[in-house]
N, C-alpha and C positions, 0 to 999 in steps of 0.2 A: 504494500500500500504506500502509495503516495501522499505525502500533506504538502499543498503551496498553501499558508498562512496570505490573508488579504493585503498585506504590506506585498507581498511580492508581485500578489496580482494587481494592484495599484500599480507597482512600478513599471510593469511588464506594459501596462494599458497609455499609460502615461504619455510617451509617444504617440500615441496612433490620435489620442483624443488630441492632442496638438495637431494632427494634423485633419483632425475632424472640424475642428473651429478655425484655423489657421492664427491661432495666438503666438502674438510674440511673449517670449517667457522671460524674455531677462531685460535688464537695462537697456544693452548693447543692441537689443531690435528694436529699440522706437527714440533713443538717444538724439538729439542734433549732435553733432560732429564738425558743421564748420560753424561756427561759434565769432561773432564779433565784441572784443573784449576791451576791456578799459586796462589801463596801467595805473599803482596805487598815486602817482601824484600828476594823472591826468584832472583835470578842474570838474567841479559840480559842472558845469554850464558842457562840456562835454557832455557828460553824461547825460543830461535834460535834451541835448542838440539831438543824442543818439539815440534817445527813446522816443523822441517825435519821429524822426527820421524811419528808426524800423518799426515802431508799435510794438516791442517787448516790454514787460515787465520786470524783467531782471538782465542783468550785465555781469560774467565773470572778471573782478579783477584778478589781474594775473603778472606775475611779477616778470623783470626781463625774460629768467632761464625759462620758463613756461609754468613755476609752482603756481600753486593757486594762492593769490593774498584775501581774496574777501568776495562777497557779492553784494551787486548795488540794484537797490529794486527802485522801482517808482513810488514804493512810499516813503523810500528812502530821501528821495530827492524830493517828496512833496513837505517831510519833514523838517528836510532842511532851510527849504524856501521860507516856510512857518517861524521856524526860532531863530536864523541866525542871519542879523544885515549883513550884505555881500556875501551871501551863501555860494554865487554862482563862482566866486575866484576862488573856494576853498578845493581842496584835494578830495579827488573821492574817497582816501582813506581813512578822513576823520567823521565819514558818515556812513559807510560800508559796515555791512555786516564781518567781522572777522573771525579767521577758522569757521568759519562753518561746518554743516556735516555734510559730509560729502558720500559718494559710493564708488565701488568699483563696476566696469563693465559687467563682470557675471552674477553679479546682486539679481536676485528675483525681480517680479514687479510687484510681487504682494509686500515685501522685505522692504521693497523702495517704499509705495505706500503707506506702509506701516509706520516709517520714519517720518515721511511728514506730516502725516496726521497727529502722529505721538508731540513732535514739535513743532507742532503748527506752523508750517513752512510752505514754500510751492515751487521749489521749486532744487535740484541738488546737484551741485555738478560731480561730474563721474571724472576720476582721477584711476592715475596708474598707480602703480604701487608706491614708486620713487614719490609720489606728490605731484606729477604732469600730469595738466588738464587735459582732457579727451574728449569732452562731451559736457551737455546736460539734459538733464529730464525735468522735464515742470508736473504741473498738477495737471494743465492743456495737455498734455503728452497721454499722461496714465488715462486720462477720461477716455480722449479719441481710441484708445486702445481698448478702454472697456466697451464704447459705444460698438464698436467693432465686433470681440468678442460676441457679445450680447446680439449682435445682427447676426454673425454666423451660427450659432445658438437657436435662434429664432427657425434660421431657414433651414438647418438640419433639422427641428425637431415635427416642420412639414413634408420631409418625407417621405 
């Protein structure tokens, strides 16, 4: 006699059901990768110039070598507009978020998820191991993905 325990047949099914929905499963499949970035003593007014310009909500700063220094969001910058006279000539890095949390490429998407909900965040850049930026994922990323999910879900379960 045989026993496969449902852990195994979880694991075994696991694949196929990826490709029954066609979900991406980790960071590294719904990631941006080319990525427009601020340096820490580029100006507030940068940063405000660059969020008109693309319509992001957040900006990796990123030091020369490529580490990651901080991220700057647009409440970042509406913050600052708010409290500080000539906010626009200051450094992004005294209103940047610093260290943040970050992920690596093979982090789940529930893992990713999980982290910004926990820290009520939206958004995480994916680094390599050294601390090089590679990417990022927002809260816009994980939705479209679940919208996704949830459509191929949908049209499989009309079969």
């Amino acid at each position: 006699m045989i026993r496969i325990d449902n852990a195994a047949i979880r694991e075994a099914e696991a694949p196929h059901e990826r490709e029954l929905i066609g979900a991406p499963m980790s960071v590294s499949d719904i990631m941006t990768r080319t990525l427009i970035t601020l340096s820490p003593n580029q100006s507030m007014a940068d940063a405000a110039s660059l969020l008109n310009q693309y319509a992001f909500r957040h900006f990796l700063v990123v030091e020369a070598g490529g580490k990651l220094a901080g991220v700057i969001s647009d409440r970042d910058i509406l913050r600052a507009h708010a409290v500080k006279s000539g906010w626009h000539s200051h450094p992004v890095s005294e209103f940047m978020t610093a260290k943040p949390s970050t992920v690596t490429e093979d982090v789940s998407l529930s893992v990713a998820a999980d982290l910004m909900v926990a820290k009520r965040i939206n958004c995480l850049p994916v680094v390599d191991a050294c601390g090089l930026v590679s990417g990022i994922v927002t809260s816009t990323d994980l939705l479209k993905t679940y919208r996704q999910v949830q459509r191929s879900i949908e049209r499989n379960a009309h079969l």
